[in-house]
C-alpha positions in Angstrom: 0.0 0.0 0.0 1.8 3.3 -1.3 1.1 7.0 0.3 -0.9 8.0 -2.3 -3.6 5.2 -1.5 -3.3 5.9 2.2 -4.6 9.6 1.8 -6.7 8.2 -1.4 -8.7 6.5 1.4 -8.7 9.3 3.7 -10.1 11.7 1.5 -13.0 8.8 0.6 -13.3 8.2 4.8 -13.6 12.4 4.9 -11.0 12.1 7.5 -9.3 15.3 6.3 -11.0 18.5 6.8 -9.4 21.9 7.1 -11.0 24.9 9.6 -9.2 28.4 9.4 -6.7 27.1 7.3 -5.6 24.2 10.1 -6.0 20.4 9.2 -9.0 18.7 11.3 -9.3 15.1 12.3 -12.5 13.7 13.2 -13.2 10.9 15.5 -16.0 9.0 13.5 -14.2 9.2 10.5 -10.9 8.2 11.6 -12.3 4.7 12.7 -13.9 4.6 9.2 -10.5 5.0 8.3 -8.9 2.5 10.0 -11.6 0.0 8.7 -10.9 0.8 5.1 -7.0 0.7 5.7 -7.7 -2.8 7.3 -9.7 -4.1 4.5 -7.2 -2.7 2.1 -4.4 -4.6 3.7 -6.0 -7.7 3.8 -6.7 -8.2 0.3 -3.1 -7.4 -0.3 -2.3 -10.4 1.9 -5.0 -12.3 0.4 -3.3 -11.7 -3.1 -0.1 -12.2 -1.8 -1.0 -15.5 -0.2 -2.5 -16.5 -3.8 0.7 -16.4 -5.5 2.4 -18.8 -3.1 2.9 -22.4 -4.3 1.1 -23.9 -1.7 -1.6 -25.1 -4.1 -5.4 -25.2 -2.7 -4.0 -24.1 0.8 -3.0 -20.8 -0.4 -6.0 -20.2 -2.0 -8.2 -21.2 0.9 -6.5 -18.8 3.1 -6.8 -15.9 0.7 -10.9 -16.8 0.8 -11.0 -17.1 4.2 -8.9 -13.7 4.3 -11.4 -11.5 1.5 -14.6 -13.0 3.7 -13.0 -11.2 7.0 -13.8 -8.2 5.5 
């Protein structure tokens, strides 16, 4: 997961806001957040885990890892 797709889901989670020209976080949205980044890193892993040779075990952990979501 790069920067850009970091603060890509920030600005969908409307975590950044500015008032009077100072960065605000809100509380709500930061949890919202923190669920997208999870989700996000999962299916990485769940990609990652598809493309080891471990046959039909890989590929039953990267299920089990997308239905977590």
């Amino acid at each position: 997961m790069t920067r850009d797709d970091i603060i890509r889901m920030a600005r969908e989670a409307k975590l950044l806001g500015e008032v009077n020209g100072w960065d605000v976080w809100y509380p709500d949205e930061l949890e919202h957040f923190a669920q997208l980044v999870a989700a996000a890193k999962a299916k990485e892993l769940a990609e990652e885990l598809r493309k080891m040779p471990l046959n039909d075990t890989a590929s039953s952990i990267a299920i089990w890892i997308r239905e977590q979501e």
